[in-house]
Wavefront OBJ file of the C-alpha trace (Angstrom):
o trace
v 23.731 -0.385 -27.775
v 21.205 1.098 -25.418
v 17.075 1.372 -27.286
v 17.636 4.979 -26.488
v 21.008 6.019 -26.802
v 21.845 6.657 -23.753
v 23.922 5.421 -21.746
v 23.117 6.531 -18.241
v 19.571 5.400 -18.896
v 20.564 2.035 -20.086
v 22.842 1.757 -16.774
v 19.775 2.496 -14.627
v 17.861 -0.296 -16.206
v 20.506 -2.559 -15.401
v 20.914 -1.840 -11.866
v 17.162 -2.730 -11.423
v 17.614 -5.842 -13.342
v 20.172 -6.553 -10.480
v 18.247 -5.794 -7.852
v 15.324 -7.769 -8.998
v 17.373 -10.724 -9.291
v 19.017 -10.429 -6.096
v 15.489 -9.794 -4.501
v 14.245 -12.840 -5.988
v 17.127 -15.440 -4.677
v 16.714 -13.639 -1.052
v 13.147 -14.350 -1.479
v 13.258 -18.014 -2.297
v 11.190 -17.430 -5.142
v 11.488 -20.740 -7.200
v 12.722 -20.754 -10.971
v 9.821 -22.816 -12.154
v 6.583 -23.169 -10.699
v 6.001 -26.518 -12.328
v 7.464 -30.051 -12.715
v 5.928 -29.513 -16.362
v 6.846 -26.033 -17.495
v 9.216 -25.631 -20.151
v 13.007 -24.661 -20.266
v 12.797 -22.002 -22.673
v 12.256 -19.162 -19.393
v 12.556 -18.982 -15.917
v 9.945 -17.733 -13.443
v 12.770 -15.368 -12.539
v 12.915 -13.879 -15.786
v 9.294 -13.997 -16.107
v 8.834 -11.342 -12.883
v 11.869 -9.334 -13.907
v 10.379 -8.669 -17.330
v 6.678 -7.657 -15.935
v 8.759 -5.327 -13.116
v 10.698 -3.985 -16.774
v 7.317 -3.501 -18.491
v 6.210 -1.249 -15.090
v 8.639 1.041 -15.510
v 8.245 1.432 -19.351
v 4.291 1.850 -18.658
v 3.753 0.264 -22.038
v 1.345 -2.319 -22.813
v 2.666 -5.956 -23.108
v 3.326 -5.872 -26.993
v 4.948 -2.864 -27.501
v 7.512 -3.596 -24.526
v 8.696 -6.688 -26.067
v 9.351 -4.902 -29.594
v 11.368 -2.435 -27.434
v 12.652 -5.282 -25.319
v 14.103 -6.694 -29.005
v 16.625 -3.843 -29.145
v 17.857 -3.932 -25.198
v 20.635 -6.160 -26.149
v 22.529 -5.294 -22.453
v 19.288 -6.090 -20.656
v 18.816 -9.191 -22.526
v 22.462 -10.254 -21.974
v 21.803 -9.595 -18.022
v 18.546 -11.804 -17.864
v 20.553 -14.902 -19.900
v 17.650 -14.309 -22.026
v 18.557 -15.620 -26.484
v 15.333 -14.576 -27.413
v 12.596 -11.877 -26.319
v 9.302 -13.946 -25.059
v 6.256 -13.378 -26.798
v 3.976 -10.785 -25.319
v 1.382 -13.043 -24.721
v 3.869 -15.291 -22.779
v 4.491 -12.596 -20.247
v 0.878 -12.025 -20.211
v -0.382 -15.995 -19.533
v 2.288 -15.728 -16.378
v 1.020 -12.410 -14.794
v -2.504 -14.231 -15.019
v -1.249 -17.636 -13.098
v 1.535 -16.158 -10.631
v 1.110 -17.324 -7.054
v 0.108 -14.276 -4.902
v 2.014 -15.648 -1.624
v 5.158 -15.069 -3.569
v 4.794 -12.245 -4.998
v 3.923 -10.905 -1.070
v 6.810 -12.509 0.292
v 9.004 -10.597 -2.472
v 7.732 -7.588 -1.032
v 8.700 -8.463 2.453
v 12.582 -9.717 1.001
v 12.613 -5.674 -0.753
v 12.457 -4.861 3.033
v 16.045 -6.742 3.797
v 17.445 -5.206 0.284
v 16.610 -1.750 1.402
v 18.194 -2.507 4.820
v 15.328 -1.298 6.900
v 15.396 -2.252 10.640
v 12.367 -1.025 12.076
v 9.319 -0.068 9.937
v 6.686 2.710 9.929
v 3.476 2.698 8.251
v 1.004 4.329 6.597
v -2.142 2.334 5.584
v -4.978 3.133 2.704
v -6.714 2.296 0.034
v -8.003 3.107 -3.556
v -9.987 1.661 -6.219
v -9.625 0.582 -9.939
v -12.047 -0.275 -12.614
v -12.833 -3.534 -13.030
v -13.414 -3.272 -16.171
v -12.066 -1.344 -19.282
v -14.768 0.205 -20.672
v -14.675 4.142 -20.717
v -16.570 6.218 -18.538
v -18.809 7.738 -21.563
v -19.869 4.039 -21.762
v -20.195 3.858 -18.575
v -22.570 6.481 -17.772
v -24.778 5.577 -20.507
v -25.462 2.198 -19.264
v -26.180 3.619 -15.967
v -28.512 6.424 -17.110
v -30.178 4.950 -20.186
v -33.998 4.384 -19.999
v -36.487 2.397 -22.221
v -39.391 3.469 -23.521
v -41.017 -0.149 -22.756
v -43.143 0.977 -19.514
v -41.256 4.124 -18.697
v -39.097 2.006 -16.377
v -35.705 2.619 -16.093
v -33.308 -0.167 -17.297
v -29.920 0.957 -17.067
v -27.386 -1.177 -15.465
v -25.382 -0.467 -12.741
v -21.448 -0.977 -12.551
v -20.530 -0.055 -9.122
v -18.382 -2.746 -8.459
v -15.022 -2.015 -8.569
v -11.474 -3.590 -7.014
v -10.404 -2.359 -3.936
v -7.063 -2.451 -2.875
v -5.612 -1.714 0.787
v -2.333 -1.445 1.150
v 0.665 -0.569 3.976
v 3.393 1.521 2.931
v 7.440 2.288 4.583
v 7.192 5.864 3.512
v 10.932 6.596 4.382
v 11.466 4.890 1.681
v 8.549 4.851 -0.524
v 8.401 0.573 -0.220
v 4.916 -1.260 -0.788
v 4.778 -3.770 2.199
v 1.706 -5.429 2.285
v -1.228 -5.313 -0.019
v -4.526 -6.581 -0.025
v -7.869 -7.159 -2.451
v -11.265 -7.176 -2.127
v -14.499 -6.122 -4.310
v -15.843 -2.752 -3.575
v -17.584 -0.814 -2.500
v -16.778 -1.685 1.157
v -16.075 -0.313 4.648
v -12.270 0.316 5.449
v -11.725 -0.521 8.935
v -11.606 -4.471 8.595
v -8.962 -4.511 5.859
v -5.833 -2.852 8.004
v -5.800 -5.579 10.424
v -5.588 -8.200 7.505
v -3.042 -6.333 5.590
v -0.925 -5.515 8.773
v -1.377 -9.482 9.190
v 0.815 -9.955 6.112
v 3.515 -7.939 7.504
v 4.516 -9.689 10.765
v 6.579 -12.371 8.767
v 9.387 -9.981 7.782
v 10.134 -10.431 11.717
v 10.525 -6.176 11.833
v 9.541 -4.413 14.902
v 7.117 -1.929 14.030
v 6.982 1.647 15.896
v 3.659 3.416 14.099
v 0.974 2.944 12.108
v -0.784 5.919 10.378
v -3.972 5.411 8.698
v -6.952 8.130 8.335
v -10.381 8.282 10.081
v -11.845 4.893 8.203
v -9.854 3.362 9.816
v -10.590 4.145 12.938
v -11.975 1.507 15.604
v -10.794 -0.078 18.851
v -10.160 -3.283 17.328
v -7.704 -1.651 15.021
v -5.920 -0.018 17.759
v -5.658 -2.884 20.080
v -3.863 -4.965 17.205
v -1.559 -2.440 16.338
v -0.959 -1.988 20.031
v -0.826 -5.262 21.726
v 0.227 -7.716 18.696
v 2.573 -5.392 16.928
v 3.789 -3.282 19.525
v 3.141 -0.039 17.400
v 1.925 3.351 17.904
v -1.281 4.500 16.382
v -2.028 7.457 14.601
v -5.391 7.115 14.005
v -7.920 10.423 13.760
v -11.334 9.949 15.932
v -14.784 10.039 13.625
v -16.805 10.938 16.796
v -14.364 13.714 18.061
v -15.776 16.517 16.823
v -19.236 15.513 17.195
v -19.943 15.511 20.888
v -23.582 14.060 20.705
v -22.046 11.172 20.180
v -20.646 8.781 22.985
v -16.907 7.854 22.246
v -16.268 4.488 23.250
v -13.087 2.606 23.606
v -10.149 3.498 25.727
v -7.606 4.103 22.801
v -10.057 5.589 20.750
v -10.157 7.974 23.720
v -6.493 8.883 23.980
v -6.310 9.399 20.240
v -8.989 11.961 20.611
v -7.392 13.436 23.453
v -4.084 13.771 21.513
v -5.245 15.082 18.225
v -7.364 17.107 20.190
v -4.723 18.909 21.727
v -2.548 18.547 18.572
v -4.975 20.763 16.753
v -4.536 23.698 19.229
v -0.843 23.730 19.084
v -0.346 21.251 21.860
v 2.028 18.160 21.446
v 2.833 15.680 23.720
v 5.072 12.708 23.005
v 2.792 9.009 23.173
v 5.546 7.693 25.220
v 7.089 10.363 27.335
v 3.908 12.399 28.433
v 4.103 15.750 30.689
v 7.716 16.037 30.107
v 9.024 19.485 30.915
v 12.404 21.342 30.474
v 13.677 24.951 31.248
v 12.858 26.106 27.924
v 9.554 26.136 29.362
v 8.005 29.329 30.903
v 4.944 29.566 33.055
v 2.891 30.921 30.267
v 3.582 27.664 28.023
v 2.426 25.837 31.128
v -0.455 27.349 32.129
v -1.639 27.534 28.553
v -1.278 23.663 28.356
v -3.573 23.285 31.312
v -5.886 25.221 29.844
v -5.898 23.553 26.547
v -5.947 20.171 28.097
v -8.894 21.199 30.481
v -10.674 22.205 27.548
v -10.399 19.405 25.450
v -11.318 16.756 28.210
v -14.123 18.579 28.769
v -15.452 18.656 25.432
v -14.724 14.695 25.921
v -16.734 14.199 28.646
v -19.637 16.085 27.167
l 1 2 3 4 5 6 7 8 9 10 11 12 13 14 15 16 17 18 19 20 21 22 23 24 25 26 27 28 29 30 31 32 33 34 35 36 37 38 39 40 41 42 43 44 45 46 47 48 49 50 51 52 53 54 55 56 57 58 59 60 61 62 63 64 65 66 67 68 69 70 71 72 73 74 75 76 77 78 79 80 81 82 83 84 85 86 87 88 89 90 91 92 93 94 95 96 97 98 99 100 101 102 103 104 105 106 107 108 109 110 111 112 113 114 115 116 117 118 119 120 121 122 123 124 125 126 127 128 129 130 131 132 133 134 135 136 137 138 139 140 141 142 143 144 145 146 147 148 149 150 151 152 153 154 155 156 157 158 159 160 161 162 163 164 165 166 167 168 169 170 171 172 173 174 175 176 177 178 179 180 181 182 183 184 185 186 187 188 189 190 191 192 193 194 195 196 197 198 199 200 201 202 203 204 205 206 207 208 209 210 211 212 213 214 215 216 217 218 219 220 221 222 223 224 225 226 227 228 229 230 231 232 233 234 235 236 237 238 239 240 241 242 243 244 245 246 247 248 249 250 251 252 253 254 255 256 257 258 259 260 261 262 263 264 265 266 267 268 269 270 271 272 273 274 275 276 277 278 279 280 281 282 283 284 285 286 287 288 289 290 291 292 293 294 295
């Protein structure tokens, strides 16, 4: 009987028990990660159970009391027993990282995607717990030894970068570093991670902090990819653009803002749907943004 009653629910939870198993054999991903681990649970059941406790968003001891009553879900994981919470917790703390990417890259072949788009950025997360009352008191807090100021500053935090298929919504690659931090040098490491799924990849979208030649030329001429890539120095014209990519993306987004669009590979393509004003007001626009350019 489903934990919730219902049926279609419990139906959906079983399909992505599926999945995640099939995922897992596709990926290679080994059932124990040790000579010396026990029997009692497999590392498959292990990742299936922390992908369940995702989609419950609930912390690690409540979804194993709700895990007791998913008798179906149990019986499709081989599973006799529920884990203890702090079982599930111990294995999330010690899983191999170069699996768990190469999972994501086997989602790829599940989802039957032939040729991948993506769109690259980042965020941050706390690194620790604490709330953010707490937070701003240690930071703003000042003794009255000196008139000094003594508060202590947490402005380290995790960053995360990663590269998503947005057709359909799949997390690619991923990487981590400590923040704060520059963007630009992370997208060539986390598209990196994404040239052993052996997909060709058409374009990469990423925002302006992102934006340097050395990002365009691997995207380019290793991966074979359009960029879409805004300019930082575009619409300040004191400042000399370098870089001939950098230069075409200006030129193009340039254009694109004033209604202009022309295709990255086919370029000055006309048709007879084309008058002589849609002409002459491309020359105009063009003229007008190389100039600013040059300036």
């Amino acid at each position: 009987m489903p934990w919730d009653g219902k049926k279609a629910n419990q139906h959906k939870l079983v399909r992505i028990v599926r999945r995640q198993k099939r995922v897992l054999k596709r990926a290679r991903y080994p059932l124990r990660g040790s000579k010396c681990a026990n029997h009692l649970y497999t590392d498959h059941q292990h990742v299936v159970l922390l992908a369940l406790r995702q989609h419950f968003r609930r912390s690690y001891r409540d979804f194993c009391e709700v895990l007791e009553v998913c008798t179906e879900l149990l019986d499709e994981l081989g599973l006799r027993k529920v884990p203890h919470w702090t079982t599930l917790h111990k294995f999330s703390k010690r899983t191999n990282t170069r699996r768990l990417e190469r999972l994501l890259l086997a989602f790829l072949e599940e989802a039957r995607v032939r040729v991948l788009y993506l769109a690259v950025d980042s965020t941050g997360f706390s690194s620790t717990s604490a709330s953010t009352y707490y937070t701003r008191v240690l930071e703003f807090r000042k003794s009255t030894l000196g008139g000094h100021r003594r508060g202590v500053l947490t402005r380290r935090y995790l960053k995360q970068t990663i590269a998503v298929e947005p057709r359909k919504q799949l997390i690619v690659a991923m990487k981590f570093r400590r923040g704060p931090a520059n963007d630009s040098p992370d997208i060539i490491w986390t598209l990196k991670k994404v040239r052993p799924a052996g997909l060709p990849v058409k374009l990469v979208v990423a925002d302006k902090g992102y934006d340097a030649e050395s990002n365009h030329e691997y995207a380019q001429d290793i991966l074979g990819a359009r960029t879409a890539i805004p300019v930082r120095a575009a619409s300040r014209p004191k400042i000399k653009m370098r870089g001939r990519r950098r230069k075409r993306q200006a030129k193009d987004f340039g254009l694109l803002a004033r209604g202009i669009h022309f295709h990255p590979d086919k370029p000055f393509y006309t048709c007879t749907e084309h008058t002589d004003e849609d002409v002459d007001q491309t020359l105009k626009v063009a003229e007008e943004v190389l100039k600013k350019m040059k300036s």
